[in-house]
N, C-alpha and C positions, 0 to 999 in steps of 0.2 A: 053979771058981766065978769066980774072978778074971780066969780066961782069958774066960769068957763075957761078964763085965760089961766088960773091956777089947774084946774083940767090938762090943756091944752099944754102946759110945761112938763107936766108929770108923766104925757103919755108920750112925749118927745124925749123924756129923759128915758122912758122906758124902754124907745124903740130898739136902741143901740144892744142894748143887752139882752133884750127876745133876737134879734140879731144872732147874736152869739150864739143861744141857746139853740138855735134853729141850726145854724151852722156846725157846732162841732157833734152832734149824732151825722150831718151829712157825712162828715169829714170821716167819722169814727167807724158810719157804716161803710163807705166806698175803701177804706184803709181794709176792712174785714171781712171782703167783700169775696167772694172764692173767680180767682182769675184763671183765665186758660195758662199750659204749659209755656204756650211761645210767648205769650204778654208777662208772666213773670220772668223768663228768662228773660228777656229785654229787655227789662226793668235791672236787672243784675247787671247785663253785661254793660249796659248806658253809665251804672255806679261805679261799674271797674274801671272803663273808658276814664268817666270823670277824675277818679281817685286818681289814675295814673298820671292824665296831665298835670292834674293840680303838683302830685311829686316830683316828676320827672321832670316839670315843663311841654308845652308842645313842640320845639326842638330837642327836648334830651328824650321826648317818646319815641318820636322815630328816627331819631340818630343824628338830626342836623346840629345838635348842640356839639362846643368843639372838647370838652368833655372827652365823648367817645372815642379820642385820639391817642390819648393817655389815661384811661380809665383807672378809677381807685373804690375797691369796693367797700362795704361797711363791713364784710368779715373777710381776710385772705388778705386785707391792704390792696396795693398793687399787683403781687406778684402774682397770686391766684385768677385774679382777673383777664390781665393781661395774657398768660401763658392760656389760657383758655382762647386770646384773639390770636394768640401766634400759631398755635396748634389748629386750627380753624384756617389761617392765611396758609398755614403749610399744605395742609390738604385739601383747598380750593387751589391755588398756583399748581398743583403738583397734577401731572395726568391721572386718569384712570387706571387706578388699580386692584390685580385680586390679589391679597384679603384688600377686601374694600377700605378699609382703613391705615391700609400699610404705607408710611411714610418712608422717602427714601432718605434725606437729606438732615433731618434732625437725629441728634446724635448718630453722626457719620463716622464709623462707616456701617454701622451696624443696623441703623437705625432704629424707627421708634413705631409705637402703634398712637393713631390720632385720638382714641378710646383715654391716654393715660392722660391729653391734654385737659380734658370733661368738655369736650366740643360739643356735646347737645348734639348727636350724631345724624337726627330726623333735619334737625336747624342746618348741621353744615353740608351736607346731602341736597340741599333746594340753593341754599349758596352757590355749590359748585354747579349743580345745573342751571340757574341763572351765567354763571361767566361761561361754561363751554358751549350753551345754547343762543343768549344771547349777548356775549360779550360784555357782564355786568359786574364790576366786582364792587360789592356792596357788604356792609357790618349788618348783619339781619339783625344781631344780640340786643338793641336797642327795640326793634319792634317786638320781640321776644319777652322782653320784662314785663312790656306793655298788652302782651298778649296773655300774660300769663297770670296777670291782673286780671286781667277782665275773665279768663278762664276759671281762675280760683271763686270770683264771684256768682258767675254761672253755674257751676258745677255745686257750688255751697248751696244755691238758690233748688237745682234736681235735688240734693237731697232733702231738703225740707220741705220739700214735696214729697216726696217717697215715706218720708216718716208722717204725712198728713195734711202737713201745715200748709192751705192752698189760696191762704189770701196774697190782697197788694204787701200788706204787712209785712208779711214773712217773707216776698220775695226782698222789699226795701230792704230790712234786718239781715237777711244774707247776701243781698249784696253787698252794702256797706261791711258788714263783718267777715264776708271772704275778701274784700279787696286790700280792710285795717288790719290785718292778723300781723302780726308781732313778728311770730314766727316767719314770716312768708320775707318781710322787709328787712328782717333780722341776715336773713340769707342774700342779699344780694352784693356777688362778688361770687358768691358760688350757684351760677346763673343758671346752673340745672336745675339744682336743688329748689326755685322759686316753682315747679311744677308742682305746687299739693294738689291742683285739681286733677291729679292721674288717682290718685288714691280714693277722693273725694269724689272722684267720680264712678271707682268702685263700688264705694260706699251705699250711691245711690244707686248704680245697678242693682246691687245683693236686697236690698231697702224694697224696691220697686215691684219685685215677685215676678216679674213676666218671663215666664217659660219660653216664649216665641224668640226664637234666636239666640238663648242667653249664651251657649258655648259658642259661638260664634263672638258674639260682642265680647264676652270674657277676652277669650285669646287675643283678638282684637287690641284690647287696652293695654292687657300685658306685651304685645311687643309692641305697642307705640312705647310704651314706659319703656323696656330696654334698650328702645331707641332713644330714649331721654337721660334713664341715669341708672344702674342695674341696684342703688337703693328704692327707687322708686315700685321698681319691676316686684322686689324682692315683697314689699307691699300691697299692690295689688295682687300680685300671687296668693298671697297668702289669704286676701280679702275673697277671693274670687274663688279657689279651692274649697273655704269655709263656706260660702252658697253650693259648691258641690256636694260636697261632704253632708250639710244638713236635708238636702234633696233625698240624697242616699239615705238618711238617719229616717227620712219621713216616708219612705217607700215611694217618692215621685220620679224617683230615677234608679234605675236599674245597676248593679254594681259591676255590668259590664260597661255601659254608658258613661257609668262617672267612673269606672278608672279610666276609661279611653277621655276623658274632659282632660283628669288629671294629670296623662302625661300630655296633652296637648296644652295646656297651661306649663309646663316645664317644658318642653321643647319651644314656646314661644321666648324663654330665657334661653336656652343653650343655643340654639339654632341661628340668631343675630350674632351670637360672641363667636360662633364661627364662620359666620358671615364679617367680622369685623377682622378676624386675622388673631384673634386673640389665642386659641389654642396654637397660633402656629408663633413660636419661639416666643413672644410677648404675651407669658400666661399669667394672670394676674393669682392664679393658686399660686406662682410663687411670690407674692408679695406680701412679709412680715408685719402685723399689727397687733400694739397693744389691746384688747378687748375690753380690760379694766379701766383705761385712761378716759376714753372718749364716749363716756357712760350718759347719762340723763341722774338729776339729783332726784328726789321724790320730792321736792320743793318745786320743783322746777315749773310746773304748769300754774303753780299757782300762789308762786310768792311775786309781790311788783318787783320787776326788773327794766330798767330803764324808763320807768311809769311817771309820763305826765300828771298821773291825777296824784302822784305822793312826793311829786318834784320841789314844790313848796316846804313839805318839812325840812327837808338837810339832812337827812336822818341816812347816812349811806346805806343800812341795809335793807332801802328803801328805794332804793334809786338808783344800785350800781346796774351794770351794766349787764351780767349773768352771775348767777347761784354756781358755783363750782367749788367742789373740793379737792377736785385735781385739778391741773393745768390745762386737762383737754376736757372739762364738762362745759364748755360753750359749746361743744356739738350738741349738749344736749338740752340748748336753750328752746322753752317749749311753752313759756310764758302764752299764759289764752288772751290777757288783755283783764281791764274790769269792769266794761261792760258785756263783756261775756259773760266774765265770772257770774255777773249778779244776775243773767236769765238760767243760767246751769242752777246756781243756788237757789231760784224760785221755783222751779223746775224738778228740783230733787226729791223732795216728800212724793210728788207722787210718783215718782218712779222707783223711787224706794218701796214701796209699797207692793208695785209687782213685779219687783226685781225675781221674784222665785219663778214666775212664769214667762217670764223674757226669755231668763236663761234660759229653760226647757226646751222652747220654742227655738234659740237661736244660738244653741251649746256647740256648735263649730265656733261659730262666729267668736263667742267667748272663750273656745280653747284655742284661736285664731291669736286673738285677741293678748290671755295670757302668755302667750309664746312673743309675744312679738314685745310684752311687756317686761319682762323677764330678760329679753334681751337688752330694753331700753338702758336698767339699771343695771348691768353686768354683775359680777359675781364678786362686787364691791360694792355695796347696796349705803347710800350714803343719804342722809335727811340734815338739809344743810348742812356745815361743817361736820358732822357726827357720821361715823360709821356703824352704822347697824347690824351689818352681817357681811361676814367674808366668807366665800368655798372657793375649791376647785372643780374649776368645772370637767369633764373628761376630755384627756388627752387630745383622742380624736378631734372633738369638736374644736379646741383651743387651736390646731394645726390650721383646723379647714375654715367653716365657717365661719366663727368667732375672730379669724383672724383675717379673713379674705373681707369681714364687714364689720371692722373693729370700730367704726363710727357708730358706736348702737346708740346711743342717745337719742339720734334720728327718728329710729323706729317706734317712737310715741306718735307721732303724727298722727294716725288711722284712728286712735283712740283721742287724744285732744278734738280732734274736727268731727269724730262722731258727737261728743258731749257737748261742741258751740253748736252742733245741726238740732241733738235735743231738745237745748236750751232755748234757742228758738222757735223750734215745732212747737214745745211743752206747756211753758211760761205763758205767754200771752191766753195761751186757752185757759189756763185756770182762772182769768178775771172777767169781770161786765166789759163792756167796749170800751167805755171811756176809761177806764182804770188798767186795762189792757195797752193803749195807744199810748197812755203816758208812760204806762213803766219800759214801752220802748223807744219811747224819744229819751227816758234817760238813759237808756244802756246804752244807745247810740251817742249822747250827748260824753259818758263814763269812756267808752272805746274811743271816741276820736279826741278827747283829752289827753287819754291814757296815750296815745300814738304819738302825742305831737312832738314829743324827742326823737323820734323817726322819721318825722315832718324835715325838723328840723337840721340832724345829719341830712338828709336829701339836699335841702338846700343850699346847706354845705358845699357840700360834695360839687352838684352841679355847676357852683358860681365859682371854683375855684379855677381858671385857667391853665390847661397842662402844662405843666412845667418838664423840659427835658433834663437830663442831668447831666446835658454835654455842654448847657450854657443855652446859647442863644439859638433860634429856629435854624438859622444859618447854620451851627456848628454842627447840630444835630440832621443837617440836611447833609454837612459835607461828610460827616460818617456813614450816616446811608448811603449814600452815594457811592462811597469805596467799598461797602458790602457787596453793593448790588452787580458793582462792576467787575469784583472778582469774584462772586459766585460762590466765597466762602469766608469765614471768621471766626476767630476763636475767641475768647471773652478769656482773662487773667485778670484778678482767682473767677472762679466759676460762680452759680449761684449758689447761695450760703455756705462756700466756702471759708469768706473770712468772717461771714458774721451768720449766726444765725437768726439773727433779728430779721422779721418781715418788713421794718420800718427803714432798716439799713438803708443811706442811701448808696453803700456798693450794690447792696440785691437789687436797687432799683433800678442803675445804671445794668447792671449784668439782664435785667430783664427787657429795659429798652432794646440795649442791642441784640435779644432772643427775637423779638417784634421785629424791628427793621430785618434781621438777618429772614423771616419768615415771610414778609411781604416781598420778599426780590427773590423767595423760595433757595436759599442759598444753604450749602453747606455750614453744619456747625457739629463739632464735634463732642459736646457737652451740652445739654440743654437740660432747664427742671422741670421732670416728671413728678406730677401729686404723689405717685405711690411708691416712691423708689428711692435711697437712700441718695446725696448728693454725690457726683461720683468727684472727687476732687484729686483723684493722683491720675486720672487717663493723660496719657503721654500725647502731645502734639503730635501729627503730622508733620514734617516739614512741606514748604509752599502749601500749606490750608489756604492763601488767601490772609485775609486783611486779621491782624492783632487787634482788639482792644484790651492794653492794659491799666486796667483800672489803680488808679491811686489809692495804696494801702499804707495810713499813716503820714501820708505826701511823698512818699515812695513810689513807683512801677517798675515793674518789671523791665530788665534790661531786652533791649530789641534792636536787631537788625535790622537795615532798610530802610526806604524811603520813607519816612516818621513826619507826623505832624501834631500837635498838641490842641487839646480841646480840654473845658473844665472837666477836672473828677476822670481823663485821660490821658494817656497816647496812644496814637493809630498807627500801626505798620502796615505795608501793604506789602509786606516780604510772606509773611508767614512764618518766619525762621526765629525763633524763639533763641537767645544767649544762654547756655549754662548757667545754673543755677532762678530758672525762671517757677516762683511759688506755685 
């Protein structure tokens, strides 16, 4: 009897743990299980979904949070942000016009192109047909982040597929890692810039090999991209060419075929900028840029930069914010995360290995590839503080290119996100199931640690309630109000006139009233363009319409007219500016 009930305890202590045993091969086989196209990508887009609410909130996803009134990004501050909703209200309020982008009322008299605001041109284009069709006027830019989240995880999820990887697995791991990318969250405030899945979804066309329709879809992507951001554009181009080019290198396409691909892949860029107005007076060939400032470091993708999992040390060069050795190497923050890092690093022997037949195989891609790399680090080639190598580059190019896309740091992207798609595809296949599943709940477990500083600014951000810098909702109402009602306004000093601080609260003030003056569509004769030097000596108009002059020092500008005071102003409703006005 003793023997049975000591039995009887042994096989009840056992049950639990055959249990287990029984359960994680279930768990390990249905994880590595090879799923259809539409069930992985479901599985992505469901993780970008999630990840966005969880950052945004579900008020700041799709715009009801009051946030989006006075938005403040995590790179540009306010101003960038903002002048993106002004430039967007300008050219929703404003009728139909050809060039399609051509604003009349910002910088008046002259005006301005809506392209220099970075309005997401595809985004404000469904805007304005929303209010002229149905009488809507609505912020899309919040469903936008939120879209472009779930977009980045989908598109991350085709290419690891494309490079093989066809389990639940692989889709879980690219979705959570195209929604946590660093870089992706790093950028918002420059709300175009959150599209990687234009590139990344090149990536996985070129990946995928299917000849049926590919010049079609090519061109396709590239003008959605320069309908998005004409760095983006410049990326898939160049992604998409490189499928051309190796077609031709492999005799699958004729070299009559792929040069007609190739200029229809370039005309898919030329043909929107002159659809936008930009050749006509607002040409961005003339807009001056450092090439060397706004580089990428060779650190950059893969030293911790803002890294939850190094946050604990204290160790600032552990934890700041971006690797730069110039002023302007935040453009070329490109940080992969560290559970990336550590599936690219398990990942790398064997790709190492046939790195000599990759190339052979995919030497556009790779000459694609170094060009675009080469641009990343400009011709100030920096490995954390250190300078490695300086040249000049030729003349020509420093004029044109180099100088029309002096943000090159950027253009690491295509290469970063090809290496977290490897990392993914690669890694899990070189182990048993069970040794496979765990080392991706830790990369996942490594990446959403590593994020949580970016969790954290989110939340920031989102709980802070807008603040005006006229004072109270009311004062800030009765200045809109005399914008709207005069139809025009001059802002003294202009923006980053007296300060060049993005944090300024003059620039923020000078930016509010760029916003109000754009939502009543009203005259203004000074506004800030991203690519255009501040204009600060343009002479008033007499009767422009309504002054605000900004207090510099607790000083304003002297004004005639019917005047009223609000914080950090005074308001004229003359327009008629005193001699001697800064």
């Amino acid at each position: 009897m003793a023997k049975e009930k000591l039995h009887n305890i042994v096989e009840g202590a056992e049950e639990p743990a055959r249990r287990v045993m029984i359960t994680i091969p279930t768990i390990t086989g249905a994880l590595l299980a090879e799923r259809p196209a539409r069930v992985a990508i479901a599985i992505a887009l469901c993780l970008g979904l999630g990840y966005a609410l969880l950052l945004l909130g579900p008020a700041g996803a799709f715009g009801a949070a009051p946030f989006w009134a006075l938005p403040t990004g995590l790179i540009g501050g306010a101003p960038d942000i903002r002048n993106t909703l002004a430039g967007y209200w300008w050219f929703v309020m404003d009728d139909w016009r050809w060039p399609l982008l051509a604003l009349h009322n910002p910088n008046w008299p002259r005006g301005a192109n809506a392209e220099l605001f970075d309005i997401v041109p595809a985004v404000a284009i469904i805007g304005k047909l929303l209010r002229t069709g149905f009488a809507l006027e609505v912020n899309p830019y919040p469903c936008w982040v939120t879209f472009c989240l779930m977009m980045n995880a989908a598109s991350l999820a085709a290419l690891v597929r494309a490079l093989g990887q066809r389990s639940a697995l692989g889709a879980v791991l690219a979705g959570a890692f195209g929604a946590m990318a660093p870089v992706v969250q790093y950028r918002f405030g420059h709300l175009a810039l959150m599209a990687h899945w234009l590139p990344v979804l090149a990536l996985a066309l070129y990946c995928h090999g299917k000849r049926h329709r590919f010049t079609v879809c090519a061109v396709g992507l590239c003008l959605l991209a320069t309908f998005v951001h004409l760095y983006l554009y410049v990326m898939v181009a160049a992604i998409m060419a490189a499928a051309v080019l190796q077609a031709m290198f492999d005799r699958r396409l004729s070299l009559l075929r792929g040069g007609f691909a190739i200029v229809l892949l370039m005309l898919a860029g030329v043909v929107p900028l002159w659809v936008f107005g930009l050749f006509d007076g607002w040409n961005l060939a003339g807009v001056p840029g450092d090439f060397s400032n706004y580089s990428m470091n060779l650190v950059s993708p893969f030293w911790p930069q803002s890294s939850g999992v190094f946050a604990r040390t204290g160790i600032y060069w552990l934890t700041r914010g971006s690797i730069g050795a110039t002023p302007g190497q935040y453009e070329g923050f490109n940080y992969l995360g560290a559970g990336a890092l550590l599936l690219i690093l398990l990942a790398l022997p064997a790709e190492m290995r046939r790195l000599g037949a990759t190339l052979s195989r995919h030497a556009a891609l790779a000459l694609a590839f170094t060009v675009l790399l080469v641009w990343a680090v400009s011709n100030r080639i920096y490995f954390g503080p250190y300078l490695l190598v300086s040249y000049q580059p030729p003349q020509f190019l420093a004029d044109t290119l180099l100088s029309w896309f002096c943000s090159s740091g950027r253009f690491f992207w295509p290469i970063g996100w090809l290496l977290v798609g490897l990392g993914i595809a690669r890694a899990p296949a070189r182990f048993r199931p069970v040794p496979a599943v765990a080392i991706a709940a830790l990369a996942l477990l490594l990446q959403w640690t590593d994020v949580a500083p970016w969790r954290a600014a989110f939340a920031r951000l989102l709980a802070t309630p807008p603040s005006s810098a006229f004072g109270t909702p009311a004062d800030a109402s009765r200045v809109a109000r005399a914008i709207g009602a005069a139809g025009a306004v001059a802002v003294v000093p202009p923006m980053f006139c007296a300060s060049t601080d993005y944090a300024s609260p003059l620039n923020a003030a000078a930016m509010e009233v760029e916003l109000m003056a754009a939502r009543a569509n009203a005259r203004m004769p000074v506004v800030y363009l991203s690519r255009e030097p501040p204009n600060c000596g343009k002479p008033l108009a007499p009767g422009a319409g309504v002054v605000v002059a900004l207090r510099v020092n607790g000083q304003t500008a002297p004004a005639a007219g019917a005047c009223f005071e609000v914080p950090m102003a005074r308001v004229c409703s003359t327009g008629d500016l005193a001699p001697g006005t800064p």
